[in-house]
Phi, psi and omega in degrees: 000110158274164194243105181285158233203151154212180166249112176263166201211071203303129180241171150239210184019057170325317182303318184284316176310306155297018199231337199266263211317329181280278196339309183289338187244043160054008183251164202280147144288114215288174212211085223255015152345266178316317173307282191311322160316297172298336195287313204278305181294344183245016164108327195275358177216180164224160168327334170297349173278346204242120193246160168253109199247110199056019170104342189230196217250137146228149188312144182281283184295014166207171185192126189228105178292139174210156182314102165341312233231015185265165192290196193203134186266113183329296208309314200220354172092352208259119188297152185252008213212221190305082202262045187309158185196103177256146187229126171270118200248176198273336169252143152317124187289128178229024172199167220294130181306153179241042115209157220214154165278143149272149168243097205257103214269341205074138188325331163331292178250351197317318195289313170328271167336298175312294171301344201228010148244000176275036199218314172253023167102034176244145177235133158297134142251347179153135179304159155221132206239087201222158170307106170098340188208139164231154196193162185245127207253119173261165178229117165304195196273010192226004184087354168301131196253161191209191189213139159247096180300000000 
């Protein structure tokens, strides 16, 4: 038996999060819409839950990004495959995550990446030059630190 699976990622600002990260990895920002409608019309949520994010209706504390080419469940929008979900929670992050994305661009291009996720508001913290392996260890815009190979 296998288990399907995401990763969440407590933030404070989801929309942005989700708005960096589906940039940086090439994935759709899910589009919770349709969901948010039934939800809304049957009672179980009301407009203070509800934010307008690109023109269409979203959750305000959560937001979730998925892999373009994994399915998508009609009824809710909610990606079935390769998943980020960020949720905003009240306090500020304040030590080192104790789990991280890698990101693997390859020696080719990793200096390519670097630049062009320092474009989307990700910061260098540091080469890492060590025996097997080298990488650029970054921060998003919220201080999640990740790493690019």
């Amino acid at each position: 038996m296998t288990l399907s699976w995401k990763i969440v990622i407590d933030c404070s600002d989801p929309q942005a999060q989700a708005a960096f990260w589906g940039a940086a990895l090439g994935y759709v920002v899910e589009d919770n819409s349709v969901l948010i409608e039934q939800l809304l019309a049957t009672g179980r949520i009301d407009q203070s839950m509800i934010t307008n994010e690109s023109g269409r209706a979203g959750f305000r504390g959560l937001q979730a990004v998925r892999h373009p080419d994994d399915p998508v469940q009609e009824v809710t929008g909610t990606g079935l495959g390769r998943r980020l979900l960020f949720q905003q929670v009240p306090e500020p992050k304040t030590v080192k995550n104790r789990l991280h994305l890698d990101l693997h661009a390859g020696p080719e291009r990793r200096d390519a990446e670097v630049d062009r996720l320092s474009d989307l508001g990700a910061t260098v913290l540091r080469e890492v030059k060590e025996p097997g392996t080298e990488h650029v260890v970054m921060s998003d815009p919220e201080g999640n630190e990740f790493c690019v190979q």
